[in-house]
DRENFI-775582 format. One record per atom (N, C-alpha, C): residue in one letter; x, y, z. Coordinates in steps of 0.02 Angstrom, whole numbers, padded with zeros to 5 digits, always signed. Atoms other than C-alpha are relative to their C-alpha. Example, Ala and Ser with C-alpha at 12.3 -4.5 7.8 and 13.67 -1.06 7.14 Angstrom:
2
A+00045-00059+00000
A+00615-00225+00390
A+00045+00060+00000
S-00042-00059-00003
S+00684-00053+00357
S-00039+00055+00037
END
This chain:
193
X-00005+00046+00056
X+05737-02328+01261
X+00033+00035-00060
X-00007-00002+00059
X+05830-02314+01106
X-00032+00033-00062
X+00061-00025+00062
X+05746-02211+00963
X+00032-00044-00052
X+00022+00049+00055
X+05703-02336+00822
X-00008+00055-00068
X-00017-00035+00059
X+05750-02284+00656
X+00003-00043-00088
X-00004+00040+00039
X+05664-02370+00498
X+00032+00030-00050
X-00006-00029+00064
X+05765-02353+00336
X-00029-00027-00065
X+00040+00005+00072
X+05642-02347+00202
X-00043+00023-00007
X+00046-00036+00042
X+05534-02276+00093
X-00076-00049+00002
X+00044+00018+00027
X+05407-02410+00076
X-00050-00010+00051
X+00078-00016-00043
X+05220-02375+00144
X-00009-00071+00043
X+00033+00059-00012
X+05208-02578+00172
X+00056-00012+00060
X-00065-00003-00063
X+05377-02572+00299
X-00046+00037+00066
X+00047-00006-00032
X+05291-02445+00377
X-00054+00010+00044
X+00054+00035-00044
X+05132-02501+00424
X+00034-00048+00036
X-00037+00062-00055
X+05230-02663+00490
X+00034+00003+00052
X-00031+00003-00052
X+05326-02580+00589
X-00043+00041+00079
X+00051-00011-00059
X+05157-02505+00692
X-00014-00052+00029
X-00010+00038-00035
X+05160-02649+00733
X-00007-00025+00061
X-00044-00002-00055
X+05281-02658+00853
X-00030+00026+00071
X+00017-00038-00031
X+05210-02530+00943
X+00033+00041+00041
X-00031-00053+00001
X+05351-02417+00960
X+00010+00040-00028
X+00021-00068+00041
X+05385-02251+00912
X+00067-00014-00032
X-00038+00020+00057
X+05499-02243+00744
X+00019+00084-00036
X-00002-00028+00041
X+05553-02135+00627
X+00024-00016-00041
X-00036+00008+00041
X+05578-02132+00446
X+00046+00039-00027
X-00035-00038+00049
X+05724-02104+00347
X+00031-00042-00065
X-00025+00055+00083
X+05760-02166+00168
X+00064+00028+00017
X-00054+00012+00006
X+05911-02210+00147
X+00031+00045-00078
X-00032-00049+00071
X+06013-02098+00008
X+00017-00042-00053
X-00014+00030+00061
X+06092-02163-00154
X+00028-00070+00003
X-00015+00077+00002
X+06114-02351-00092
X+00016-00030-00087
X-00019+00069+00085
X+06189-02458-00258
X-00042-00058+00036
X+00024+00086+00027
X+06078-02622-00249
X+00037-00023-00033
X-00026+00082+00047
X+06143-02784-00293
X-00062-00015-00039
X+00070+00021+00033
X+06005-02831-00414
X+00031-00068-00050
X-00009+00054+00015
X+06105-02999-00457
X+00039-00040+00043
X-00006+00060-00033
X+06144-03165-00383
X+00074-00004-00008
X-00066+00036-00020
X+06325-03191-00360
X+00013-00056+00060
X-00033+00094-00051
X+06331-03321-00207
X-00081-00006-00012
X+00052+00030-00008
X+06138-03346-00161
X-00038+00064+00019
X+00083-00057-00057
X+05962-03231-00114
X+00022+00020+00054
X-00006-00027-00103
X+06014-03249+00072
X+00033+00059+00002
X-00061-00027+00001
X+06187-03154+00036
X-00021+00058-00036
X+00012-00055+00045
X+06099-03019-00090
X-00036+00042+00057
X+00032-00041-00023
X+05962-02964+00018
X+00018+00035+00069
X-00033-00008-00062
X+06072-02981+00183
X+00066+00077-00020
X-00075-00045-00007
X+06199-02852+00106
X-00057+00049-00026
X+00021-00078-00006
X+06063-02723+00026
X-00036+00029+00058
X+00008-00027-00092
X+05995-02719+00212
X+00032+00041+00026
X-00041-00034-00050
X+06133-02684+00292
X+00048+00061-00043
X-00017-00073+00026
X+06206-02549+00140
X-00073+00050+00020
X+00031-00059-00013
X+06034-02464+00173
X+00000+00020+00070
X+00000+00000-00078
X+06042-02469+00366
X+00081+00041+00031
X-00090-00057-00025
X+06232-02401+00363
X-00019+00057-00044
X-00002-00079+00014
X+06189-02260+00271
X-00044+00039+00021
X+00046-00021-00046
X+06049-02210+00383
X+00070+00015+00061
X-00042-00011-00040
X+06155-02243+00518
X+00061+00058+00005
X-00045-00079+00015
X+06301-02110+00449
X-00037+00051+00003
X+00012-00062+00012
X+06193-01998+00450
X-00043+00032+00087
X+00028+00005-00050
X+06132-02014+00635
X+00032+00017+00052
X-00077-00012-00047
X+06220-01973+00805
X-00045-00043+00047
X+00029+00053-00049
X+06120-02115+00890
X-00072-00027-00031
X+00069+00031+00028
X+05971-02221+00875
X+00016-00079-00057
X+00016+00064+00040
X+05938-02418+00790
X-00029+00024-00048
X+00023-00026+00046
X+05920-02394+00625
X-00010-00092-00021
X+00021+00091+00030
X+05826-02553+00526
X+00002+00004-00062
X+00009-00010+00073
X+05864-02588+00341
X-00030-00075-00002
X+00040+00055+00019
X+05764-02706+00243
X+00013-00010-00074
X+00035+00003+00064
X+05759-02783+00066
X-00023-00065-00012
X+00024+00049+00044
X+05649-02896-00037
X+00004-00018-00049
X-00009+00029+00089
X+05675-03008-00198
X-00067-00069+00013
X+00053+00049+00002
X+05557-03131-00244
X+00034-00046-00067
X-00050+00036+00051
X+05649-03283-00355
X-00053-00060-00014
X+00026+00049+00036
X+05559-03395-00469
X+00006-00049-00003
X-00031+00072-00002
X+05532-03568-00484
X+00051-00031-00091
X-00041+00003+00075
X+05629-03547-00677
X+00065+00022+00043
X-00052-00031-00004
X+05775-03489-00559
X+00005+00086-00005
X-00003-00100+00020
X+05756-03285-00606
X-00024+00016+00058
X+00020-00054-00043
X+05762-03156-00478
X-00031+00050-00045
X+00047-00036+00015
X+05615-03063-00482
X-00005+00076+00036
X-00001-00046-00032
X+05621-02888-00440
X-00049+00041+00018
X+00087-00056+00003
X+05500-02727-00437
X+00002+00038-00082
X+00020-00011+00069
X+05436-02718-00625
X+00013+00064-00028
X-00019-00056+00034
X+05500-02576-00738
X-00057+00009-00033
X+00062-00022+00041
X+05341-02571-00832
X-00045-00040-00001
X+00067+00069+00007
X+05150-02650-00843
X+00019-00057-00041
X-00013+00030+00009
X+05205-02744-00975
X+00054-00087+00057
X-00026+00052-00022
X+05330-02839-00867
X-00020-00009+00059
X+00027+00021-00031
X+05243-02835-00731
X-00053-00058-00002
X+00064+00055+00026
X+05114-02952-00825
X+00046-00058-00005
X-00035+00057+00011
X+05247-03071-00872
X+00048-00045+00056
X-00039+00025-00064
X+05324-03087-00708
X-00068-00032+00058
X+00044+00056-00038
X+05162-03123-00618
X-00043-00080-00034
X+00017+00076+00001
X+05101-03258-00741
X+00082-00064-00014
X-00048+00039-00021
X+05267-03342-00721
X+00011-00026+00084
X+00031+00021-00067
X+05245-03325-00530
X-00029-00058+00014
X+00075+00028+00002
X+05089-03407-00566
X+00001-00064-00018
X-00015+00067+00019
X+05165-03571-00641
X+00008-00048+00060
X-00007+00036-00055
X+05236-03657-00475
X+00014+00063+00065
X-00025-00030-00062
X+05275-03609-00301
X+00064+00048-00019
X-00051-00018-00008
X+05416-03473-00281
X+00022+00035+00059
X-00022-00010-00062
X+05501-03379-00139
X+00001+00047+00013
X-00011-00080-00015
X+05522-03222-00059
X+00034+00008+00051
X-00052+00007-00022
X+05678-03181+00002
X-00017+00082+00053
X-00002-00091-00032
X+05689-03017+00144
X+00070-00031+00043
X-00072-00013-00058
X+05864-02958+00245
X-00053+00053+00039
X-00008-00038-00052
X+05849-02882+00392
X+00075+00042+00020
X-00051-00041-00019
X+05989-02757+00442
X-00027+00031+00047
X-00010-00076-00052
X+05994-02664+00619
X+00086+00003+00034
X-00078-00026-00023
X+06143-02562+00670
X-00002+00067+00030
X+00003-00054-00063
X+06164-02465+00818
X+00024+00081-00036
X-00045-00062+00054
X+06220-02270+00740
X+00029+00043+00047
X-00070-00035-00043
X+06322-02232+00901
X+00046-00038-00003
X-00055+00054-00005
X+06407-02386+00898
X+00043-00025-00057
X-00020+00042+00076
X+06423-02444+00726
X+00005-00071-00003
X+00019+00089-00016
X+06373-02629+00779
X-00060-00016-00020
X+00047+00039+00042
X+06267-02740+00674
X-00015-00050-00006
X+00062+00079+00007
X+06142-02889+00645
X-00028+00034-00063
X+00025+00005+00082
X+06095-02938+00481
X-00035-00094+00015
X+00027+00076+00021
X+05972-03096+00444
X-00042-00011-00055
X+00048+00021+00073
X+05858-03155+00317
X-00068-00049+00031
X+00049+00039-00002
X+05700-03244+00288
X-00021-00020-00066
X+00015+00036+00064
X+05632-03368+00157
X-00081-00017-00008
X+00040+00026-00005
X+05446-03403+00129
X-00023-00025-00093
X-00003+00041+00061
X+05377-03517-00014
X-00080+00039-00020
X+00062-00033+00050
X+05222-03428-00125
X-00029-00053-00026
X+00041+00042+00044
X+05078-03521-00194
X-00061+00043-00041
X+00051-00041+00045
X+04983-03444-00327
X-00064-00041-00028
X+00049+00015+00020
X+04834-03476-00407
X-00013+00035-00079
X+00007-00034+00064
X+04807-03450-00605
X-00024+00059-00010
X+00043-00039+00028
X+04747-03286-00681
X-00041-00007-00052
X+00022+00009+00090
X+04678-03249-00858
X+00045+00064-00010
X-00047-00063+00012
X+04767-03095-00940
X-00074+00062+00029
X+00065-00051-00006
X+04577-03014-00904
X+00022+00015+00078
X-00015-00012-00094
X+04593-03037-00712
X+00068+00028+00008
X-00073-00025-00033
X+04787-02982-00712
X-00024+00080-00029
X-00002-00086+00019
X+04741-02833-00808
X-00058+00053+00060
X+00020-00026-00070
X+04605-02786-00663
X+00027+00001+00048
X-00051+00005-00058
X+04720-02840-00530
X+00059+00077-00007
X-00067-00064+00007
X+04865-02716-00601
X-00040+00050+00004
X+00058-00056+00007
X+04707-02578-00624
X-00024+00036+00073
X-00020-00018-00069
X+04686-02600-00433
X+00044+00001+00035
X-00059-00028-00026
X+04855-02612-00366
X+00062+00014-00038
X-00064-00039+00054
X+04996-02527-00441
X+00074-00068+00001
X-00061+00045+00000
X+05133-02666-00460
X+00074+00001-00004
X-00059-00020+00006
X+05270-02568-00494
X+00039+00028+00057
X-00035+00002-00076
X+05321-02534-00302
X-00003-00056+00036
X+00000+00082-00016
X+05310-02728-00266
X+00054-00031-00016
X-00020+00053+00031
X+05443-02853-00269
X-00027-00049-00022
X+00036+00041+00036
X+05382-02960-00381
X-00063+00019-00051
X+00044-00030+00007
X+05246-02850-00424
X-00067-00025+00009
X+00068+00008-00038
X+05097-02912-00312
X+00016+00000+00054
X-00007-00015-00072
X+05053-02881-00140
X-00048-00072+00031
X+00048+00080-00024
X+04963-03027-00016
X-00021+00047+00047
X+00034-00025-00057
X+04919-02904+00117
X-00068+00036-00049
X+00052-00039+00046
X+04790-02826-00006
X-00050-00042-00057
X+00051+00057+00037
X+04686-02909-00164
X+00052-00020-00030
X-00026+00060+00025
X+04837-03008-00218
X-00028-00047+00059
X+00023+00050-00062
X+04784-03119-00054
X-00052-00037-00036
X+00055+00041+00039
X+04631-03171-00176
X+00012-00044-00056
X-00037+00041+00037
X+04756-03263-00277
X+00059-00043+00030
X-00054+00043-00062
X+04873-03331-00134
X-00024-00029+00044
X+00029+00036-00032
X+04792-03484-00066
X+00031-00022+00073
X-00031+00008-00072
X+04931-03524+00049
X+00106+00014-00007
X-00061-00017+00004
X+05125-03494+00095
X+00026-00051+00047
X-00031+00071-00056
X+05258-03603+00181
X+00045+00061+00040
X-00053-00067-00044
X+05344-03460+00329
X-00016+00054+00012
X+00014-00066-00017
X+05315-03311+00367
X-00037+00057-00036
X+00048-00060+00020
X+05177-03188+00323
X+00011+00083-00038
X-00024-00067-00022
X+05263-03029+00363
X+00055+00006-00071
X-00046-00028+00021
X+05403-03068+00268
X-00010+00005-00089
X+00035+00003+00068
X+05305-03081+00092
X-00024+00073+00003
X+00018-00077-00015
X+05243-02896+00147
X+00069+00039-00012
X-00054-00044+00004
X+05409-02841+00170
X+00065+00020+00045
X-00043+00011-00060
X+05476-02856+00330
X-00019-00042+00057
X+00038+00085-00049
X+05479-03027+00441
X+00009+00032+00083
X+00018-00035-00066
X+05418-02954+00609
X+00046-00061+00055
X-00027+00065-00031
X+05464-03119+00696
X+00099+00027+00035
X-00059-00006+00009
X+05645-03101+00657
X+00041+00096+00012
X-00021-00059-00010
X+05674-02915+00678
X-00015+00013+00089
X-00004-00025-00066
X+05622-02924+00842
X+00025-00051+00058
X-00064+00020-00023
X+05735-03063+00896
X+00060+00041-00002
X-00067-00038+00016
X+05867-02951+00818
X+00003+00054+00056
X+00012-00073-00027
X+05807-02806+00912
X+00023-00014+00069
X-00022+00001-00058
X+05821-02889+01078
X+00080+00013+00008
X-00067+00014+00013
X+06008-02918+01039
X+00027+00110+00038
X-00027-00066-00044
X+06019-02717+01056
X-00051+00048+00040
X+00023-00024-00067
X+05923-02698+01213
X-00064+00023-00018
X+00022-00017-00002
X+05781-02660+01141
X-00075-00067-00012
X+00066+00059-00025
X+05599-02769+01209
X-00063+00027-00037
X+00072+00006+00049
X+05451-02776+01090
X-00072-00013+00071
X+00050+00014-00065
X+05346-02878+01236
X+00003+00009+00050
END
C-alpha cells in the first residue's frame, strides 16, 4: 500500500485521520500563501489552499499520497470567518456565529508525489448555535483556546454544549470530512474498508 502522507499541523486532522486506520505520517506543509479572501466562492478558496498545501508536501516527497486540507467558516452577515488573531476577536466572531446558522467550508486535496496527479473536493455543513452571555464565552475561551480554530470554536469538545445540531457532515466542522477523503482516496488505489 501506498504510504499516506497528512499535510498539516493541526492536532484535530490528526486524530481524524486515526480514524482511518492507516498508518500516516505528518508533514506540515512549508510557507504555503493562503487565500484568506473570497474572490469566486468558499468552494474555490478552500479547494485551492488544499491543494497549495498538498503540492508542497508532495515536492518534497519521492512517493506517497499526500492529503491537504483547509477550513473557513462564513457567516450568516456574509464574512469569512477565519482563526482569530486575538481573544478579543475571537469573542466577536463567536457571538456573531451565534446570531443565525452559518457554514463551514473544508477542501480536500490528495496528490500522488510520484505522479503529480490530483483530487481536490470540498464540503459544506450548516452550524446551529445556541446563545452565550459574554460570562459563558469568557469560560468557554478559558477552556479551549480559540485561536487554532476556524472560526474559533471546536464541536468535537465543549463547543458541542452550544451546537444543538448541524445540516452535513460532522467531520468536516472538525476539520476534515472523512466521508469524502475516502472516496477520494479510493480514486488512488487506496481502500479504507
Amino acid at each position: 500500500m501506498k504510504k499516506l502522507i497528512l499535510a498539516s499541523s493541526s492536532p484535530q486532522r490528526r486524530k481524524l485521520m486515526k480514524i482511518l486506520g492507516l498508518p500516516f505520517i505528518v508533514r506540515a506543509p512549508g510557507r504555503v500563501k493562503e487565500i484568506t479572501r473570497i474572490t469566486k466562492d468558499c468552494e474555490h478558496l478552500v479547494q485551492t489552499n488544499a491543494l497549495s498545501k498538498a503540492r508542497d508536501v508532495a515536492l518534497r516527497m519521492s512517493e506517497g499520497i499526500v492529503i491537504g486540507s483547509d477550513t473557513v467558516v462564513y457567516s450568516s452577515r456574509g464574512r469569512l470567518i477565519l482563526k482569530p488573531r486575538n481573544m478579543r476577536e475571537a469573542r466577536q466572531n463567536l457571538k456573531e456565529l451565534m446570531e443565525k446558522p452559518h457554514w463551514v467550508y473544508s477542501g480536500v486535496a490528495v496528490v500522488d508525489a510520484g505522479d503529480g496527479r490530483s483530487e481536490v473536493g470540498w464540503e459544506k455543513t450548516k452550524v446551529f448555535m445556541t446563545g452565550l452571555s459574554d460570562r459563558e464565552i469568557d469560560r468557554y475561551h478559558k477552556l479551549v483556546s480559540p485561536l487554532d480554530k476556524a472560526g474559533g470554536f471546536d464541536i468535537e469538545g465543549r463547543g458541542a454544549l452550544f451546537i444543538p445540531r448541524i445540516e452535513g457532515c460532522y467531520f468536516n466542522v472538525v476539520g476534515l470530512p472523512l466521508a469524502k477523503l475516502v472516496s477520494m482516496l479510493k480514486k488512488f488505489g487506496v481502500c479504507v474498508l
